[in-house]
C-alpha positions in Angstrom: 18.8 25.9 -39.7 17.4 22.3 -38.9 17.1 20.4 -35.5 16.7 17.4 -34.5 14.6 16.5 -31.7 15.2 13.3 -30.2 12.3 10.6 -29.5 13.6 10.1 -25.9 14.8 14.0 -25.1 11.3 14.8 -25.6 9.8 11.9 -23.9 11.9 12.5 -20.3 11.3 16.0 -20.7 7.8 15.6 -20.4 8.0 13.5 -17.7 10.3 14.9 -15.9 8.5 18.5 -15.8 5.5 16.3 -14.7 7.7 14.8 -11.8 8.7 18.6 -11.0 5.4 20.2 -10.7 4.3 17.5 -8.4 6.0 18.8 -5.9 6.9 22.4 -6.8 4.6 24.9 -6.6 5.5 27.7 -9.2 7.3 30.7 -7.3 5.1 33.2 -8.4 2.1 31.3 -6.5 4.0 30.8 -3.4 5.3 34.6 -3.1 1.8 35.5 -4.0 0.2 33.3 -1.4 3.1 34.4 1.1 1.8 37.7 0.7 -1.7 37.1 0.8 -1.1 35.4 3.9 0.3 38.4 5.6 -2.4 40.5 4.5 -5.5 38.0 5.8 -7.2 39.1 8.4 -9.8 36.3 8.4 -8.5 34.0 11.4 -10.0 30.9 9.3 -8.4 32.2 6.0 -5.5 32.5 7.4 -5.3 29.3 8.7 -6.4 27.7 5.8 -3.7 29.5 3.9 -0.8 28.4 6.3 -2.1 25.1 5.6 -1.3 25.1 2.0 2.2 27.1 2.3 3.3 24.6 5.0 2.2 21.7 2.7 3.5 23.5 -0.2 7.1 23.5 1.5 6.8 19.8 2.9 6.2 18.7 -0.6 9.1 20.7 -2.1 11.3 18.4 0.7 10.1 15.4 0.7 9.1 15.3 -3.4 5.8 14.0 -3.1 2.8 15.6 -4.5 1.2 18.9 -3.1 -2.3 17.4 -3.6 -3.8 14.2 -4.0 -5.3 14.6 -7.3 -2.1 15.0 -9.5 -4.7 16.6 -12.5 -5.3 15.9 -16.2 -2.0 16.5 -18.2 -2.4 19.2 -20.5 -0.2 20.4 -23.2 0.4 23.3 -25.3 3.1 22.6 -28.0 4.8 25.3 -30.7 6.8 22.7 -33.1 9.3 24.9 -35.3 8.6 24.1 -38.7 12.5 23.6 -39.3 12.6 21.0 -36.7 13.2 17.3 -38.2 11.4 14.7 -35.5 13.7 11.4 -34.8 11.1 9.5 -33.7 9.0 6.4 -34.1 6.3 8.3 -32.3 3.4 10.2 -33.0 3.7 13.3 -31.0 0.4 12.3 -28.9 2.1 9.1 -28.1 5.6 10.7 -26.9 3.5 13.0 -24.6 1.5 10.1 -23.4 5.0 7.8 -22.7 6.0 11.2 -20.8 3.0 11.2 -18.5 3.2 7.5 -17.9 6.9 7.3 -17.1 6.1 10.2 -14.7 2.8 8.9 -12.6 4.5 5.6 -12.9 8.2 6.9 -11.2 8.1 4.1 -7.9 10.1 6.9 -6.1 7.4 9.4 -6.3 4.1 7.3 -7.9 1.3 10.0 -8.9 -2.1 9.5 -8.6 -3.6 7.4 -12.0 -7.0 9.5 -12.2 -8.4 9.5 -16.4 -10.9 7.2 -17.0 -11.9 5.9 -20.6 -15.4 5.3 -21.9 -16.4 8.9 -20.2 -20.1 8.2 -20.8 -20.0 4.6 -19.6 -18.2 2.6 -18.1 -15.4 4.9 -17.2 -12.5 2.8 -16.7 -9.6 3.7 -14.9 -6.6 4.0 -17.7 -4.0 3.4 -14.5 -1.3 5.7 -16.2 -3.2 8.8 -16.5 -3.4 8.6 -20.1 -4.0 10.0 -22.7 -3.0 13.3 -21.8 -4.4 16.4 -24.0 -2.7 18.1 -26.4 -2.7 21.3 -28.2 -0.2 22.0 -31.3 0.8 24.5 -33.3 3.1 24.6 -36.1 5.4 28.2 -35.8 8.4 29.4 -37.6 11.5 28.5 -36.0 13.5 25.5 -35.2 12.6 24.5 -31.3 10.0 22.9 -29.9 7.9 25.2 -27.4 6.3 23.3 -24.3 4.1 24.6 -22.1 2.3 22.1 -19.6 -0.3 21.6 -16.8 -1.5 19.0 -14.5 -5.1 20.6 -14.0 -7.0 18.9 -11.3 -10.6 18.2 -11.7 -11.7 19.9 -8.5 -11.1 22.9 -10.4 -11.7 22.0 -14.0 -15.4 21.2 -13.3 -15.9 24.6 -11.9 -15.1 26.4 -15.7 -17.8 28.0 -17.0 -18.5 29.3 -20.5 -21.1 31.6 -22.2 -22.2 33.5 -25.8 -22.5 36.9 -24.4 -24.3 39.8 -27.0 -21.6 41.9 -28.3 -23.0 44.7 -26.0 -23.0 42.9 -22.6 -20.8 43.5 -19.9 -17.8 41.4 -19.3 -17.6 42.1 -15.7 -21.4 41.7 -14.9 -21.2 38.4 -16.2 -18.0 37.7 -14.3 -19.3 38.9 -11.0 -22.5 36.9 -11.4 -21.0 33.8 -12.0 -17.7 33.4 -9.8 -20.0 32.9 -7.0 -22.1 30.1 -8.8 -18.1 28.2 -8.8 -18.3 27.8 -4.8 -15.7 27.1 -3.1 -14.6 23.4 -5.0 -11.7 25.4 -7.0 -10.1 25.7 -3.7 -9.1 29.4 -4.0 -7.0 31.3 -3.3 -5.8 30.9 -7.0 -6.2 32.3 -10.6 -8.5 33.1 -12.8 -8.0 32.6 -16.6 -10.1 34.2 -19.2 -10.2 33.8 -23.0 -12.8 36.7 -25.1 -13.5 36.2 -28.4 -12.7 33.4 -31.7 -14.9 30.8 -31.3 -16.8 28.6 -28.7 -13.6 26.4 -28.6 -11.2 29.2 -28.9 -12.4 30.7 -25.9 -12.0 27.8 -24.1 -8.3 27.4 -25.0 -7.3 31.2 -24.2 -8.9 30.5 -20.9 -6.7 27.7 -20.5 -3.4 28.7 -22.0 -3.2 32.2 -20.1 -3.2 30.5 -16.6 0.0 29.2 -17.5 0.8 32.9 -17.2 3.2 33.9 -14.4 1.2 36.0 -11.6 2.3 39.6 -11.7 -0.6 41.8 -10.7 1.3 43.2 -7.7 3.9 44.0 -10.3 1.0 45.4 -12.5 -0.7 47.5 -10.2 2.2 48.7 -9.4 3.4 50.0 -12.6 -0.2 50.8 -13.8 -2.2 49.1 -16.6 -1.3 49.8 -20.6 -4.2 48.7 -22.1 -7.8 48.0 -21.9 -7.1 44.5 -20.9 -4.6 45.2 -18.1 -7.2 47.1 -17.1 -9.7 44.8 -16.9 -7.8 42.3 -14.9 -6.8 44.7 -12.0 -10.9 45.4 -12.0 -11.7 41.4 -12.0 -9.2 41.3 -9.5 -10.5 43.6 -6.9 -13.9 43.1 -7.1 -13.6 39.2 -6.9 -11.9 39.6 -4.0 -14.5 42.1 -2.8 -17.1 39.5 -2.9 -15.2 38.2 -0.1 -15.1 34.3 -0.8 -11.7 33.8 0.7 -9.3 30.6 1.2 -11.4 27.3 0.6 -14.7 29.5 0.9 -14.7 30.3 4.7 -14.9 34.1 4.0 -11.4 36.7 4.0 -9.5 38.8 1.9 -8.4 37.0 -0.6 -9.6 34.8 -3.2 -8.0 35.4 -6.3 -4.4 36.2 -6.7 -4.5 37.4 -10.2 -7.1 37.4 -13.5 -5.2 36.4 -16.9 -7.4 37.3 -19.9 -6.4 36.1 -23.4 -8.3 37.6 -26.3 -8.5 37.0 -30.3 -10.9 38.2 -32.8 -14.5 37.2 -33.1 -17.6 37.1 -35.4 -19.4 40.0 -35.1 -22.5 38.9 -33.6 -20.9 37.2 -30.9 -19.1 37.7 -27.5 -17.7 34.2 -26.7 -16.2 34.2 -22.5 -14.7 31.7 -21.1 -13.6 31.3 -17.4 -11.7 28.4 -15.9 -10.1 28.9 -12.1 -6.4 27.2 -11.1 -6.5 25.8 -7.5 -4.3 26.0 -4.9 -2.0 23.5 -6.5 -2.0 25.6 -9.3 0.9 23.4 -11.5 2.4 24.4 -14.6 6.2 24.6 -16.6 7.7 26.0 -19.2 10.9 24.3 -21.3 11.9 24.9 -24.6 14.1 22.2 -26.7 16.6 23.0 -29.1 17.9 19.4 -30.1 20.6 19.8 -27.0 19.4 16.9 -25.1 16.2 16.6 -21.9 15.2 20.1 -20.5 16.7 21.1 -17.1 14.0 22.6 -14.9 15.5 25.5 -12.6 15.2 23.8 -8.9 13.9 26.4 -6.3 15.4 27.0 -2.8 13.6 26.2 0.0 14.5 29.6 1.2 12.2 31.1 -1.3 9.2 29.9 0.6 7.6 32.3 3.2 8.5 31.6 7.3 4.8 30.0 7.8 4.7 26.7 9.3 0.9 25.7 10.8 0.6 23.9 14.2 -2.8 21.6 14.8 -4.6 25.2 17.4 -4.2 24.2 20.5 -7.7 24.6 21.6 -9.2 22.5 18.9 -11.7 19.8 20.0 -10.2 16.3 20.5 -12.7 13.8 18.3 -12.3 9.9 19.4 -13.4 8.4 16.0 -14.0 4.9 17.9 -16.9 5.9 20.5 -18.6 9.2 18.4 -22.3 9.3 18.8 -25.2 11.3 17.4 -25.2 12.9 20.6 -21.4 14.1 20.8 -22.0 15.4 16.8 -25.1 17.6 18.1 -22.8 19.7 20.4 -20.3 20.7 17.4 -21.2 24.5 15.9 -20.2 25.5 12.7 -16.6 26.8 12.9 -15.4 24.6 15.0 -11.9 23.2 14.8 -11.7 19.8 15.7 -9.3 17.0 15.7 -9.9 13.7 14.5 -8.5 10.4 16.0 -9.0 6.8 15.3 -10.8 4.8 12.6 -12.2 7.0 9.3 -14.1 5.4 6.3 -13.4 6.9 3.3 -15.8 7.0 0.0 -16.0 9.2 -3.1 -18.0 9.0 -6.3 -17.8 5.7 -7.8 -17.9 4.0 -4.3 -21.2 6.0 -3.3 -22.2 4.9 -6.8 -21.6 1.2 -6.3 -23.6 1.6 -2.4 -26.3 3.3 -3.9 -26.5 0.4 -6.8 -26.6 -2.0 -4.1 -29.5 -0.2 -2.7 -31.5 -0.8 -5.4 -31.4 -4.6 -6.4 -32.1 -5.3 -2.5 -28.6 -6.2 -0.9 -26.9 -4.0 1.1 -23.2 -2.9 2.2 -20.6 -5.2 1.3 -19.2 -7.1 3.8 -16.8 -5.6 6.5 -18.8 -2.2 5.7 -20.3 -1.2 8.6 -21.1 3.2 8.4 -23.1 3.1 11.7 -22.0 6.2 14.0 -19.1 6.4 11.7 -17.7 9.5 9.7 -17.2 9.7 6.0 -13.8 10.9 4.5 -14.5 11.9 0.7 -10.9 11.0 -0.3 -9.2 9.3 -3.5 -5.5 9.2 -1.9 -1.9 8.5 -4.3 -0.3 5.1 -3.2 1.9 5.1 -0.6 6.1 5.0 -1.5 8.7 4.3 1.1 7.4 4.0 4.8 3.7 6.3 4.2 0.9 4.3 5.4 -1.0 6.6 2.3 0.1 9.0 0.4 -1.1 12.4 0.1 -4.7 12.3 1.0 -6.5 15.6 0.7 -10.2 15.9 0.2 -12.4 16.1 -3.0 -15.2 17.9 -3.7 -18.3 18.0 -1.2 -20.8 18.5 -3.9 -20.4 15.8 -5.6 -21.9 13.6 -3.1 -24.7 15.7 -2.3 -27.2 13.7 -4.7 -26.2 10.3 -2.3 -26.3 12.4 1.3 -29.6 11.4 2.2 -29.4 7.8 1.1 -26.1 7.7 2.9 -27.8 9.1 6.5 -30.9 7.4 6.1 -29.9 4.3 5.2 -26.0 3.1 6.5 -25.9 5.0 9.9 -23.6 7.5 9.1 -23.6 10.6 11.6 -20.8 12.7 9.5 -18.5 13.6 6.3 -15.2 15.5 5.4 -14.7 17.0 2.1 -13.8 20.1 0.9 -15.2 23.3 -0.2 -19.2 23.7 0.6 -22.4 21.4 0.2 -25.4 22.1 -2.2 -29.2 22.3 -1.2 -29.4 18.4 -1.2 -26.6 17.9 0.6 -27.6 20.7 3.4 -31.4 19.3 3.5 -30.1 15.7 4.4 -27.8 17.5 7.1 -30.2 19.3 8.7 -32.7 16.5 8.3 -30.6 14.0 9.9 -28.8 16.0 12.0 -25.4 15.2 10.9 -22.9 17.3 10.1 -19.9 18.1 7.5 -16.4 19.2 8.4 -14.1 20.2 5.8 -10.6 19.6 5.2 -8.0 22.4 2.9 -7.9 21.3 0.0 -4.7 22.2 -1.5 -2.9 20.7 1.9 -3.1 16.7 1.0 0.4 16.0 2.0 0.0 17.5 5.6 -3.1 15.9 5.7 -1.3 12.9 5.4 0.8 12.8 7.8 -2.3 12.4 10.1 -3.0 8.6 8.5 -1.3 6.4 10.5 -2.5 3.3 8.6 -4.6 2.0 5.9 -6.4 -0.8 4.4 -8.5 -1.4 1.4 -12.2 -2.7 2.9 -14.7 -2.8 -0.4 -14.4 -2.4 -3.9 -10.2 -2.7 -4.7 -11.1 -2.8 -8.7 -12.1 1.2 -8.1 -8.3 1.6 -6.8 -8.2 5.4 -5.6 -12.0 5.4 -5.4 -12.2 2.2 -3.5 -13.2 2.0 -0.2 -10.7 2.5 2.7 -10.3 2.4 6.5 -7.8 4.8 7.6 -6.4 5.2 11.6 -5.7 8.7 12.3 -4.3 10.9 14.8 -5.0 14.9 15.2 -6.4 15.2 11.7 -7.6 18.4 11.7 -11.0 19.9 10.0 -13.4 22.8 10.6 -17.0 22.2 11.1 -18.8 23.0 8.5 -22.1 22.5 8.4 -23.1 21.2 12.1 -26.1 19.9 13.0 -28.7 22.6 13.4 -27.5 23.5 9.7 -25.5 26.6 10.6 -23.1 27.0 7.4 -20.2 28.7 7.2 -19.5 28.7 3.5 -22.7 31.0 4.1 -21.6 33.1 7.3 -17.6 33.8 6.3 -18.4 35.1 2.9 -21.5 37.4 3.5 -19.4 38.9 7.0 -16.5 39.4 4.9 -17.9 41.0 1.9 -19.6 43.5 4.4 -16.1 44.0 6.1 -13.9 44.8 3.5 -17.1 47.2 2.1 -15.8 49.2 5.0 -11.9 48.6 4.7 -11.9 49.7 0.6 -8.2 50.2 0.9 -7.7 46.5 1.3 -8.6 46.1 -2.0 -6.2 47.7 -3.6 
């Protein structure tokens, strides 16, 4: 029989699952992370991990988003064929009126990050749209939704490959999870789509991390088939490589492996692999023409009893007086807390300073990076009484290409970010004898709470990307790289992969 799906249902559905997943982690990730937690017995794994379930609960509370970078909507639809559309939209634009009504909401504004002209000028859209969207026409007389804000942190770390029809699967796996680093911000998933097409691998990657975690429920009952199997093996022996939380080394870096598979050409072996972070974001609603979807609100009991406290014995950082000098004592693994004024900077910004550069000016005015640290940030505006809003940190790497311009040239002694740097990044380091500390990713809103105040100093037209001065207190971050170029997204992996070698029930 026939249904009508309204314009409008179908609209505030969309935005409203948006608005949810914000803030909500899935259940499945938060037991699965609760349980990984308990297991850890890397000290900064598990503190990285308690980082992200504390965050995780303070979002749930206070509905604001678990990280800064509220992701790239994507959307899987299956429109019943006996479903009659009132509407005087295309589908593409009801999904794009869902995602601006939701990173619009004043009561919980989301962070605007798609840019158009990709290859160009890459302009800031301010809604987040378009959104991307997959259909497929079924039988039936509802309209399937399934949905994802995927953040980019993670999305640039998919990989893809034409494998021979005899190659392994789990060779080329194992080579290339650790070529993703540590810029995923795992512990998380990993989705994997065999087989169609170039494309079509792509999209099975995608659409099976929308998958609910179960492989504690699948170990436990034992694989059926060859692909069950080949998760629980993925599984184990990524975690084996010992990666851990945010790359610092420990037991776990991947809570479960989906794998989607469709048939293929003969000659060809299409893989494709694309991680979910730590705000791993995703819902499911069907509609049936019976009005807006009505999302099933979790209980705040349902999150694990893990609440992280700044450590105690953490080096106090005065922002305002840091020398050289001061910088050169830190070692890698260092927990310190920050106080006082922090620049921040990300791409476009170190874009714009290293444009400056070369037609002969120099920093804008009020600019001043001299014996100053870095904070690779691009935060979500501010609601209510925040002085920011949540404000974790973006991906290291991406700035490595402007690190030695950045030391060289403005007097900068140091930089946050997340996840680990790349040879140009750790040359300039060493070379200048700076040094990088890294924030969780995954823990923006707690992070937060450590900004006190902010201001726009350069470059407003870049809006999250511009330039700003924040005033913390007790921000805390982990030295990184220090400045003799001791690394520990180097040190925590290899010691752990050698430890659990020796503790082979822990994989299990």
């Amino acid at each position: 029989m026939p249904t009508t799906i309204k314009q409008d249902d179908f609209v505030q559905s969309i935005a409203d699952a948006l608005q949810h997943i914000s803030y909500y982690h899935p259940l499945d990730y938060i037991r699965a992370l609760g349980a990984a937690y308990t297991r850890e017995q890397s000290p900064a794994a598990k503190d990285a991990i308690a980082q992200i379930l504390t965050n995780s609960r303070m979002c749930a509370e206070g509905h604001r988003p678990i990280c800064q970078d509220t992701g790239i909507v994507v959307v899987f639809l299956k429109v019943g064929m006996d479903v009659r559309w009132e509407a005087k939209l295309s589908v593409q634009e009801m999904v794009d009126e869902g995602v601006r009504r939701a990173y619009l909401l004043p009561e919980n504004v989301l962070r605007a990050s798609i840019v158009s002209d990709p290859a160009f000028g890459r302009k800031n859209t301010r809604d987040n749209t378009p959104a991307v969207v997959h259909m497929e026409l079924v039988p039936g007389n509802t309209v399937e939704v399934k949905l994802a804000a995927k953040g980019g942190g993670s999305e640039n770390k998919s990989k893809f490959t034409m494998l021979d029809p005899s190659d392994s699967i789990v060779d080329w796996v194992m080579k290339t999870v650790p070529l993703m680093g540590a810029g995923w911000c795992p512990p998380g998933m990993l989705g994997i789509g065999i087989g169609g097409s170039a494309e079509k691998a792509m999209l099975l990657a995608k659409e099976s991390l929308m998958d609910a975690i179960d492989m504690s429920e699948l170990k436990a009952r034992g694989p059926r088939n060859k692909v069950e199997e080949l998760r629980i093996e993925l599984h184990d022996k990524v975690n084996a490589l010992g990666i851990g939380a945010q790359g610092l080394g420990g037991l776990s870096t991947v809570l479960d492996v989906k794998i989607l598979d469709y048939p293929t050409h003969a000659a060809s072996k299409p893989i494709a692999m694309i991680p979910n972070c730590a705000a791993t974001r995703h819902a499911h609603f069907t509609l049936d023409g019976r009005g807006v979807a009505q999302l099933p609100v979790p209980s705040l009991a349902d999150w694990p009893d893990v609440t992280w406290r700044p450590d105690m014995s953490a080096k106090r950082v005065d922002l305002d007086t840091l020398t050289p000098a001061e910088v050169a004592t830190w070692k890698a693994g260092d927990r310190l807390l920050l106080n006082g004024k922090l620049l921040t900077g990300r791409d476009a910004a170190h874009k714009r300073i290293a444009d400056l550069y070369a037609k002969g000016e120099g920093l804008p005015k009020g600019v001043d990076f001299t014996n100053r640290v870095i904070y690779y940030v691009g935060p979500v505006d501010p609601v209510r009484d925040e002085a920011v809003g949540p404000a974790g940190p973006t991906t290291a790497t991406r700035m490595d290409k402007f690190t030695e311009m950045m030391l060289e040239r403005t007097g900068l002694i140091a930089m946050v970010g997340k996840a680990e740097r790349g040879k140009a990044g750790l040359d300039a380091i060493r070379k200048h004898k700076a040094a990088y500390l890294m924030a969780v990713g995954g823990a923006a809103y707690l992070v937060s709470k450590a900004i006190r105040s902010s201001r726009v100093v350069a470059f407003a037209d870049l809006g999250m990307e511009a330039i700003y001065e924040f005033e913390v207190e007790e921000m805390p971050v982990t030295v990184a790289v220090d400045a003799r170029g001791d690394n520990v997204h180097e040190t925590g992996p290899a010691e752990w992969k050698e430890r659990i070698r020796a503790l082979p029930v822990l994989q299990s």
